[in-house]
C-alpha positions as CSV (number, residue, x, y, z in Angstrom):
1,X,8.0,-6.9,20.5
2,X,6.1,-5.4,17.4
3,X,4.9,-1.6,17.9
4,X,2.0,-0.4,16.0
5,X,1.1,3.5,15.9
6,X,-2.9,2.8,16.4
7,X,-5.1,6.0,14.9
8,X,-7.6,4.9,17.4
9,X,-5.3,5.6,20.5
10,X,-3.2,8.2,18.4
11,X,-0.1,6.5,20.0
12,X,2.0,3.1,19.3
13,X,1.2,-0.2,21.2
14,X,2.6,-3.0,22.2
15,X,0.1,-5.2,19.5
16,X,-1.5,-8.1,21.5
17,X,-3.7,-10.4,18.9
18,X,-7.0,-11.1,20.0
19,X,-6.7,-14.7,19.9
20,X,-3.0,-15.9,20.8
21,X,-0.8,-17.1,17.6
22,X,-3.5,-15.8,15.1
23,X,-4.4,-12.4,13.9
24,X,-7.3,-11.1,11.7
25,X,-7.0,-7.8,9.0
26,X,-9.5,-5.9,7.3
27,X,-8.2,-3.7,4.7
28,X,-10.5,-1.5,2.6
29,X,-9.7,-2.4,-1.1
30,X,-10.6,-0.5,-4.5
31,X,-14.0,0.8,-5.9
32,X,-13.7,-0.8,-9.2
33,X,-15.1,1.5,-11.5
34,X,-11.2,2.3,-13.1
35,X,-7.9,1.1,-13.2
36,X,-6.4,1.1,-9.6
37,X,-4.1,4.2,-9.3
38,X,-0.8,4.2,-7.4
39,X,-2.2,5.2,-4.1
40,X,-3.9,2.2,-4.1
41,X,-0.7,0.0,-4.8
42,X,1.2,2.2,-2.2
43,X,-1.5,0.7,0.4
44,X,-1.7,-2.4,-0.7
45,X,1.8,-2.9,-0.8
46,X,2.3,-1.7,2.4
47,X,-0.4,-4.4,3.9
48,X,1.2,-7.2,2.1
49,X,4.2,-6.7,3.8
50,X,2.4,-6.8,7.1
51,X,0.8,-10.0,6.6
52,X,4.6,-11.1,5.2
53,X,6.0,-10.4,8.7
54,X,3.3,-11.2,10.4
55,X,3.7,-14.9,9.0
56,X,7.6,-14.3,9.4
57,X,6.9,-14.0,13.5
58,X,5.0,-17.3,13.4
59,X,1.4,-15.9,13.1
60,X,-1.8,-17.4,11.8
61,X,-2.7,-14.6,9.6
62,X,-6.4,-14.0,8.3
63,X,-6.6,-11.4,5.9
64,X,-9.4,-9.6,4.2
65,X,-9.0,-6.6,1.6
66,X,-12.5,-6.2,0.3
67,X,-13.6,-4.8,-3.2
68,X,-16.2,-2.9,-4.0
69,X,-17.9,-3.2,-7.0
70,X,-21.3,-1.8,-7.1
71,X,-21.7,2.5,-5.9
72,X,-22.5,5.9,-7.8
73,X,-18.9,5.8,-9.6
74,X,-19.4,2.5,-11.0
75,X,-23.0,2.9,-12.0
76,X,-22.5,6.4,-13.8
77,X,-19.2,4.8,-15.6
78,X,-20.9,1.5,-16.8
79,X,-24.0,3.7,-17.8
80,X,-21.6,6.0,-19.9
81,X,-19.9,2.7,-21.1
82,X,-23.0,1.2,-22.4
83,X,-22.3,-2.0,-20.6
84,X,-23.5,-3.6,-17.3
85,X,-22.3,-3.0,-14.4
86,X,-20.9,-6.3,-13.8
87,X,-18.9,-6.3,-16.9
88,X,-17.1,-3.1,-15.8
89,X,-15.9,-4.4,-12.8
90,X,-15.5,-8.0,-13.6
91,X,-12.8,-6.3,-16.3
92,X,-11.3,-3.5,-13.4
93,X,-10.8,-6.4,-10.6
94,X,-8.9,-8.7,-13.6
95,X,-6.4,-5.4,-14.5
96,X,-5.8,-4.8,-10.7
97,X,-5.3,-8.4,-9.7
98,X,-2.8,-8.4,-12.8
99,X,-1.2,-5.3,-11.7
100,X,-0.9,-6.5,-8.0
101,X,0.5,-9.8,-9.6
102,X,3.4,-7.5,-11.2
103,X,4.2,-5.8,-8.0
104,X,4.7,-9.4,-6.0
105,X,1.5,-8.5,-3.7
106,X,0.6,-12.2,-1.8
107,X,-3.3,-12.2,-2.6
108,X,-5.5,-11.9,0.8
109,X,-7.2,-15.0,2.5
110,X,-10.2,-13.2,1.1
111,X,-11.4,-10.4,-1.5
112,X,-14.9,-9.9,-1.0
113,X,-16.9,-8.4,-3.1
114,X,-20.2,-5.9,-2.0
115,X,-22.6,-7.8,-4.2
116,X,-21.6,-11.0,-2.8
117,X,-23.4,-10.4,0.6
118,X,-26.6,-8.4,0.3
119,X,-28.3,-10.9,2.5
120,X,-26.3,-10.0,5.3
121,X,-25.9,-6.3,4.7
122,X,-29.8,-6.0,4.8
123,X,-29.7,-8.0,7.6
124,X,-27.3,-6.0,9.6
125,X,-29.5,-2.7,8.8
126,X,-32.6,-4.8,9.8
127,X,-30.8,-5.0,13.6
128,X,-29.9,-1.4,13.1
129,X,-33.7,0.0,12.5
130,X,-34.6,-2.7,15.7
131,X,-32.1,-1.3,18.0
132,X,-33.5,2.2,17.3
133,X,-30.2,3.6,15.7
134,X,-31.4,3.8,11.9
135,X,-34.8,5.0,10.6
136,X,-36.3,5.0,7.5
137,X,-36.0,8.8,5.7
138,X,-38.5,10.5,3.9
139,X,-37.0,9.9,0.4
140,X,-37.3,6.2,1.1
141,X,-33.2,5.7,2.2
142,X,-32.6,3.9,5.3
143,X,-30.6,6.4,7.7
144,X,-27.7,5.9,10.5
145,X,-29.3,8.2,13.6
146,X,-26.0,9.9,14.5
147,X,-28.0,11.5,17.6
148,X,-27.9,7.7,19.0
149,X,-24.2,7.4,18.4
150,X,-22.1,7.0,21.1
151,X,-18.1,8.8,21.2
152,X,-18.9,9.6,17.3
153,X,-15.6,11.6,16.9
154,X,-13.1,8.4,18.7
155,X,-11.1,7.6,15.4
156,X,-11.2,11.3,13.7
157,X,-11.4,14.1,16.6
158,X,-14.6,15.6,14.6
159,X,-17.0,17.7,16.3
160,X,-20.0,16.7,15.3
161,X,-22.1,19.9,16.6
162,X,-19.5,21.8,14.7
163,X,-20.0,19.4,11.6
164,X,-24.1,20.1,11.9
165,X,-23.7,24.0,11.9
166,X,-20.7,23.8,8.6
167,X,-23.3,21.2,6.7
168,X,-25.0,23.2,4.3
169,X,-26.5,20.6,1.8
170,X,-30.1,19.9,1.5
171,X,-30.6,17.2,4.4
172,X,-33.8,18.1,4.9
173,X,-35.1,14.4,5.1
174,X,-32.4,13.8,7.9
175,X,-32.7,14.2,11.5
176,X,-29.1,15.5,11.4
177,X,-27.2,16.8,8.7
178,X,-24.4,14.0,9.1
179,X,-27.1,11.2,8.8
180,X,-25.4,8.6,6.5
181,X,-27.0,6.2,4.6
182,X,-27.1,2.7,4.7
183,X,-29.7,1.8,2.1
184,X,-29.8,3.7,-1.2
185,X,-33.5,3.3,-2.5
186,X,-34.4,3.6,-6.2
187,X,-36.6,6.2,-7.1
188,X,-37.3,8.1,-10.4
189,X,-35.2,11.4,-8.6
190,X,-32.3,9.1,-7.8
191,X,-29.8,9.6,-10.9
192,X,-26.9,7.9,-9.1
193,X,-29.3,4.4,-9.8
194,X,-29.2,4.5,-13.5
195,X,-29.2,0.8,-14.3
196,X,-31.9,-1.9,-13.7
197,X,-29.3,-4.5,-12.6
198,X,-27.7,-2.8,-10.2
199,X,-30.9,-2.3,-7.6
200,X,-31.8,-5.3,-5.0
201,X,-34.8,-5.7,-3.5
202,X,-35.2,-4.9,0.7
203,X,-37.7,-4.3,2.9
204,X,-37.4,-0.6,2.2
205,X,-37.6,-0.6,-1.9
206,X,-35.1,-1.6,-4.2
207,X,-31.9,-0.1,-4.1
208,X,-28.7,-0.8,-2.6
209,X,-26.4,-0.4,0.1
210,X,-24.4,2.9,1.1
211,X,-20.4,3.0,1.5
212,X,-20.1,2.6,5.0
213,X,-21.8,-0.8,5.8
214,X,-20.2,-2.8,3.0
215,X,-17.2,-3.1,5.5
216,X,-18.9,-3.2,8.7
217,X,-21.1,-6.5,6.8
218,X,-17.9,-8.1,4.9
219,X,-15.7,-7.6,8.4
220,X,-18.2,-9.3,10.6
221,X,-19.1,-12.3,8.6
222,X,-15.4,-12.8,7.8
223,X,-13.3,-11.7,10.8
224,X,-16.2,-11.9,13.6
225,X,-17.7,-8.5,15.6
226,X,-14.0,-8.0,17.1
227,X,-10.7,-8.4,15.2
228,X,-7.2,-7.4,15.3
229,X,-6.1,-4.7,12.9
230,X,-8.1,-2.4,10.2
231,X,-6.4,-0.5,7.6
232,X,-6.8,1.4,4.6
233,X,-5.9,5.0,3.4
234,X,-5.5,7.8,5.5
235,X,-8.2,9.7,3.1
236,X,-10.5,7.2,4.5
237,X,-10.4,8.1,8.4
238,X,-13.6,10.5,7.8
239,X,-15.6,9.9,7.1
240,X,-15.6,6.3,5.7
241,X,-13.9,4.2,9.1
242,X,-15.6,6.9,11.7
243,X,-19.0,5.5,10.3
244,X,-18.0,2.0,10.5
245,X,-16.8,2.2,14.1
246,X,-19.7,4.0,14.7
247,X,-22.6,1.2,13.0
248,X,-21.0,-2.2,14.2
249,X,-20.3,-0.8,17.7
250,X,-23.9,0.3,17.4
251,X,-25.4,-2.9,16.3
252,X,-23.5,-5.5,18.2
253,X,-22.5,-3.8,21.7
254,X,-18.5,-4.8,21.3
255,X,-15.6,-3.1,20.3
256,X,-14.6,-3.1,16.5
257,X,-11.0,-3.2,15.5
258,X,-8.3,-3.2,17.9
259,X,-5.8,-1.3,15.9
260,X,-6.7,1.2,13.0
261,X,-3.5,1.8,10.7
262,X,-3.8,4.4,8.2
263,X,-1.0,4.4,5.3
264,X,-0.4,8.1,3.5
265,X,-0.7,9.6,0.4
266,X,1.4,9.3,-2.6
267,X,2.0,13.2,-3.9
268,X,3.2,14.0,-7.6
269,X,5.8,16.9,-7.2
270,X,4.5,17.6,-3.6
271,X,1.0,18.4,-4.7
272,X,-2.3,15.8,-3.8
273,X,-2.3,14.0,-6.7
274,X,-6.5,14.0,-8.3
275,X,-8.0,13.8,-12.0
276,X,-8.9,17.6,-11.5
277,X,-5.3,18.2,-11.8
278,X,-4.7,15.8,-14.4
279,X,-1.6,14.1,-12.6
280,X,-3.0,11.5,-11.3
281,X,-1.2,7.7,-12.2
282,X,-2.4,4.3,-12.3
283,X,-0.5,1.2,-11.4
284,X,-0.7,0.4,-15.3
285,X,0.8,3.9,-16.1
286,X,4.0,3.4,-13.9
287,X,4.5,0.3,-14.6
288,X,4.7,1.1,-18.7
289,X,7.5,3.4,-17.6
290,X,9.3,1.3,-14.6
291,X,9.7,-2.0,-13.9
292,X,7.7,-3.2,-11.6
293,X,10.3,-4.0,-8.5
294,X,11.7,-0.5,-8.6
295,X,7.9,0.6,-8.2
296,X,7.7,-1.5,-5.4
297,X,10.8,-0.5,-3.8
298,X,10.0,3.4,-4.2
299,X,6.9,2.9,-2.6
300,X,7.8,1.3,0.4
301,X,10.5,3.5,1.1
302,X,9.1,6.1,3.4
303,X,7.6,5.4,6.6
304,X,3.8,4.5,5.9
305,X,1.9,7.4,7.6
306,X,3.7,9.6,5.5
307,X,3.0,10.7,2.1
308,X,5.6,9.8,-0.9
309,X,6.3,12.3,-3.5
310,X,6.5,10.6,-6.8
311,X,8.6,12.0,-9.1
312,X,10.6,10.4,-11.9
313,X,13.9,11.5,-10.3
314,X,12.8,9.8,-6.3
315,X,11.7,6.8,-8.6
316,X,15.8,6.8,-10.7
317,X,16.8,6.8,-7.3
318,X,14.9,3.9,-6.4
319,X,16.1,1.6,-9.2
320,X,19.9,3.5,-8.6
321,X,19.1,1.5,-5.0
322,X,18.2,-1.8,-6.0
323,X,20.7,-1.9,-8.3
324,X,23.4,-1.1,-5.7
325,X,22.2,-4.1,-3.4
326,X,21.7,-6.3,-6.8
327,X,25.5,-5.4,-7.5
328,X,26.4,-6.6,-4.1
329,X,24.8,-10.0,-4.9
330,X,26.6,-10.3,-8.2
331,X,30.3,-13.2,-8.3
332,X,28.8,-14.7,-5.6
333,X,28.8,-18.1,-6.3
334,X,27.0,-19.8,-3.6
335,X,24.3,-17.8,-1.4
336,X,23.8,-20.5,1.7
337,X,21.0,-21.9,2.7
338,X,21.5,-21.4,6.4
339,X,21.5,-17.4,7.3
340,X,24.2,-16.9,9.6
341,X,24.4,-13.2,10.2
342,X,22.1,-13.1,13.3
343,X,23.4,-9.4,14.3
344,X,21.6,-8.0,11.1
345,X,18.6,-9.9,11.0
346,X,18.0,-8.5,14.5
347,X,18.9,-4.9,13.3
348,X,16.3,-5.4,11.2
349,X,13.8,-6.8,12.8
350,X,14.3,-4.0,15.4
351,X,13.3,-1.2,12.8
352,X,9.9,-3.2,11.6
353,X,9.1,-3.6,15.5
354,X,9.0,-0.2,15.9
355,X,5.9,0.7,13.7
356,X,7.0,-0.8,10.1
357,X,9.8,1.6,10.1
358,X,10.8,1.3,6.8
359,X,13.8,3.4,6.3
360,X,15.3,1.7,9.0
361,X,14.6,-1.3,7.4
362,X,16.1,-0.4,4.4
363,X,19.1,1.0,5.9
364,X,20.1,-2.3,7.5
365,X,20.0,-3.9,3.6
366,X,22.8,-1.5,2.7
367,X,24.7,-2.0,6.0
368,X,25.1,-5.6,4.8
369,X,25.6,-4.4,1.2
370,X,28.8,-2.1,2.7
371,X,30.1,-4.6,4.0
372,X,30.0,-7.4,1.2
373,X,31.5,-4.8,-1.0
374,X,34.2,-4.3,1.3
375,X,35.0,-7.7,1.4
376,X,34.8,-8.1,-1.7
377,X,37.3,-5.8,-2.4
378,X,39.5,-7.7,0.0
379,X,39.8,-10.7,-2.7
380,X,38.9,-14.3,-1.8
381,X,39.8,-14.6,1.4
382,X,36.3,-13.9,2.6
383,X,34.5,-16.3,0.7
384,X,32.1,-18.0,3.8
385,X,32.0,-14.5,5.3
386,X,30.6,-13.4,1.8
387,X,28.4,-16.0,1.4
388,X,26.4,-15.3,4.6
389,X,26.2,-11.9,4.2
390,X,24.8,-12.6,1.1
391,X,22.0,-14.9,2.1
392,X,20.8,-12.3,4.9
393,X,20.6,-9.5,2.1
394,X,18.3,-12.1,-0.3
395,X,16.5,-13.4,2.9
396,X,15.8,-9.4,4.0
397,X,15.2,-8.4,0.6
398,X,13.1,-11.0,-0.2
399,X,11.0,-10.3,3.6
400,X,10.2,-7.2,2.0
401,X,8.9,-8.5,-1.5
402,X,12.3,-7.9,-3.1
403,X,15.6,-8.8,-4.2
404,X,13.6,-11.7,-5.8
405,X,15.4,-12.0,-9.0
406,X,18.9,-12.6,-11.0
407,X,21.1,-9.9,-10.2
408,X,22.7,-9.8,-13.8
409,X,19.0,-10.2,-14.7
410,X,17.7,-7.3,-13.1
411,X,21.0,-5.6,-13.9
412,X,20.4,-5.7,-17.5
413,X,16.7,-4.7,-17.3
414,X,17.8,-1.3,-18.0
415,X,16.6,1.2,-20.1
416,X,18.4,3.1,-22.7
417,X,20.0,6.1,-22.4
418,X,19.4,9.0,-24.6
419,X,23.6,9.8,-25.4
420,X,25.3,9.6,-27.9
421,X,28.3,7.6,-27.3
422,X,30.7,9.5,-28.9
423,X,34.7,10.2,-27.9
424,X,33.8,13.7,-25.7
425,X,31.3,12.0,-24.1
426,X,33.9,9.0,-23.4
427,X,36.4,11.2,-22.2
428,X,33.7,12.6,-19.5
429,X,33.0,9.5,-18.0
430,X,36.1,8.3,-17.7
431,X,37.0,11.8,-15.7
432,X,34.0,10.9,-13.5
433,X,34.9,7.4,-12.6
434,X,38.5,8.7,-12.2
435,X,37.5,11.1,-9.5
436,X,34.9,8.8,-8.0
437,X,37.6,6.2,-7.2
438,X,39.8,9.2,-5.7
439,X,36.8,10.4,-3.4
440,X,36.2,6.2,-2.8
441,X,40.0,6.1,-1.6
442,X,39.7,9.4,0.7
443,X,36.5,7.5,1.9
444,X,34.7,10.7,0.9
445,X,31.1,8.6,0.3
446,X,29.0,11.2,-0.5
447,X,30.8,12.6,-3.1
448,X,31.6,9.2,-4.7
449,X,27.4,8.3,-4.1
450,X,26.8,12.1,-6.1
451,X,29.0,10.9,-8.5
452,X,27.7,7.1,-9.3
453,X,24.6,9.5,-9.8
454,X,25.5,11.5,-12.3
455,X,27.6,8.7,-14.4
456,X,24.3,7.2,-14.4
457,X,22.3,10.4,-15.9
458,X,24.8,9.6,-18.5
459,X,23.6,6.1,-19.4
460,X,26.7,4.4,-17.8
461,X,26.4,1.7,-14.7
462,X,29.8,0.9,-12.7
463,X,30.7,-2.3,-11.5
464,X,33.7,-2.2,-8.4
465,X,36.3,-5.1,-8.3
466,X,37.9,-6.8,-5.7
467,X,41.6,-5.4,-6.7
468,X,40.2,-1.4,-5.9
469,X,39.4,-0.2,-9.9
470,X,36.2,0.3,-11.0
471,X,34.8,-0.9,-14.6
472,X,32.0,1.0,-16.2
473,X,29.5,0.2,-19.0
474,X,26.6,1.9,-21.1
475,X,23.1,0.8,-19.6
476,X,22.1,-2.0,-21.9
């Protein structure tokens, strides 16, 4: 049965839907004001796959990743631009639905966007103010009254008493310093509202809506005041999901989400990776470089609540990994239909039970891929056995938005090596290969995995037989 680490409980559950056979998501998507970065892709990757196996255990899935597409970043940037706001984002949500396209991401039962439902977010803050947990400040915004907030700190562990005496902003117009807002009015001191078109009217002024409610408004109308599973970013536990928790608990006496799932962050050389630092990477940027599987593969490959260091060598080694189950797949010349190999499939399914473990997963795709390749190597007297084998690794791979393509395909979407192919540089490989076949035979696998390695540094791909030899080529 499916185990799901919950942020809320800060320990994994058994996951019971709501409603039996069907479950609801609410993922928070991108502010459109740029072109989505890898962080984004690394959670909504990971997501995609959980609706995927969701579906796989028979489930009725009903899932909403939001977008947000009017706030401060988008307003300044469209300002700066000389162009509306809706232009911007109309142009950001094309590139990032093209960029998710690349990296085989199943688009959600719904992508709301903000601007879609002002009529319901001012009605929400409307039941707010009546229930006595918002009030109108006096700069004109419309105020969450945290002193009215019940078990603020549930999802986070924040102190809030602590949190009022570290708040050193001007909050002079709050009643306490973490006040949030959850109407924005315009106002001739308000810079962050620089365009006409992006203010609405409400009962309070024109303006618009803070952060926080979008998701509280666009979960409700969509997935009802109670649903299954909310995720995002772990960056967005405080003070984004707190506040949510916090507003639609407040305004319709139920709980919110069942489970809150929080996916890491993606790191460049081990550091955080922000424009400050300037080594920060969109989805478009890596996927000028790599293609887009091997992206996909890299960052799925540690366990979702940890962070992922990109680096161009962890990324080689992703495509050096694909490749190797791609190889396994290759003079193969029927994959069945029918998957026989029920012992591996339940390996499998055994990892992703256990909170989406991923590296588990992945290390039951190259159990299968040993195998083959041992058989292989045994001629043709396996050919059923290898056919089976072979469906399970597609049928895995492809669970997990891979293994999708052509293996020769993939195989020769390879870029160039920077060698030059001349006679020292022949005799070098072949003394690799010749002492990775000699580690291969003494079974030494590390050795001969160190070795496929650095052959490949070298521009050169090997291919094993079924007689014991090994042939190599330059990457195409």
């Amino acid at each position: 049965m499916l185990k799901i680490f919950n942020t809320l409980t800060r320990k994994k559950e058994h996951f019971r839907p709501i409603k039996s056979g069907h479950v609801s998501i609410y993922v928070c998507g991108a502010t459109v004001y740029d072109l989505c970065h890898i962080g984004h892709a690394r959670t909504f990757l990971f997501f995609d796959f959980v609706v995927r196996y969701l579906q796989y255990s028979g489930y009725t899935v009903n899932y909403v990743r939001n977008i947000t597409d009017i706030d401060d970043k988008i307003i300044q940037r469209a300002f700066m631009n000389k162009e509306s706001y809706q232009k911007l984002t109309n142009r950001m949500i094309v590139a990032m639905q093209n960029d998710l396209t690349a990296l085989n991401v199943i688009p959600p039962n719904y992508e709301p966007r903000v601007t879609e439902y002002m009529n319901d977010i001012i009605a929400f803050i409307s039941k707010l103010i009546d229930k006595n947990y918002a009030y109108i400040a006096s700069n004109g915004d419309v105020l969450f009254s945290l002193k009215k907030a019940k078990n603020y700190n549930v999802l986070s562990g924040q102190n809030l008493e602590k949190m009022y005496i570290m708040k050193s902003s001007n909050v002079s117009f709050k009643r306490h310093p973490m006040d949030f807002v959850l109407w924005k009015k315009c106002n001739s001191n308000n810079n962050s509202l620089l365009l006409s078109d992006s203010v609405w009217f409400s009962p309070w002024g024109n303006g618009r809506p803070g952060w926080h409610i979008e998701c509280s408004v666009m979960s409700y109308v969509l997935l009802g005041k109670h649903f299954d599973i909310h995720g995002g970013g772990i960056d967005l536990i405080f003070p984004h999901h707190e506040n949510e928790i916090v507003q639609s608990t407040a305004a319709y006496d139920t709980p919110y989400a069942n489970i809150w799932m929080h996916v890491g962050m993606v790191k460049r050389n081990s550091m955080k990776m922000s424009k400050s630092l300037k080594n920060f990477f969109t989805i478009r940027d890596v996927l000028q470089n790599y293609d887009p599987e091997t992206v996909r593969y890299f960052l799925m490959s540690a366990h979702y609540r940890n962070s992922i260091n990109y680096t161009n060598e962890n990324i080689r080694q992703s495509r050096l990994s694909l490749e190797h189950l791609y190889m396994s797949l290759r003079n193969i010349d029927k994959i069945n239909s029918t998957i026989g190999e029920d012992y591996f499939i339940s390996k499998f399914i055994s990892e992703i039970d256990n909170d989406f473990n991923m590296p588990g997963a992945y290390s039951v795709l190259f159990e299968i891929s040993h195998k083959i390749n041992q058989l292989k190597s045994k001629g043709n007297k396996y050919i059923t056995e290898l056919q089976n084998l072979a469906s399970t690794l597609r049928y895995l791979g492809q669970l997990l938005g891979l293994l999708n393509q052509n293996p020769d395909c993939f195989l020769k979407r390879i870029f160039k090596p920077s060698v030059i192919k001349d006679q020292d540089l022949i005799q070098e490989i072949e003394l690799l290969v010749k002492n990775r076949n000699i580690a291969r035979k003494n079974k030494n696998w590390i050795l001969a995995d160190q070795l496929r390695c650095a052959l490949y540094e070298l521009g050169v791909i090997l291919e094993d037989d079924s007689q014991g030899s090994t042939m190599w080529r330059f990457i195409s």
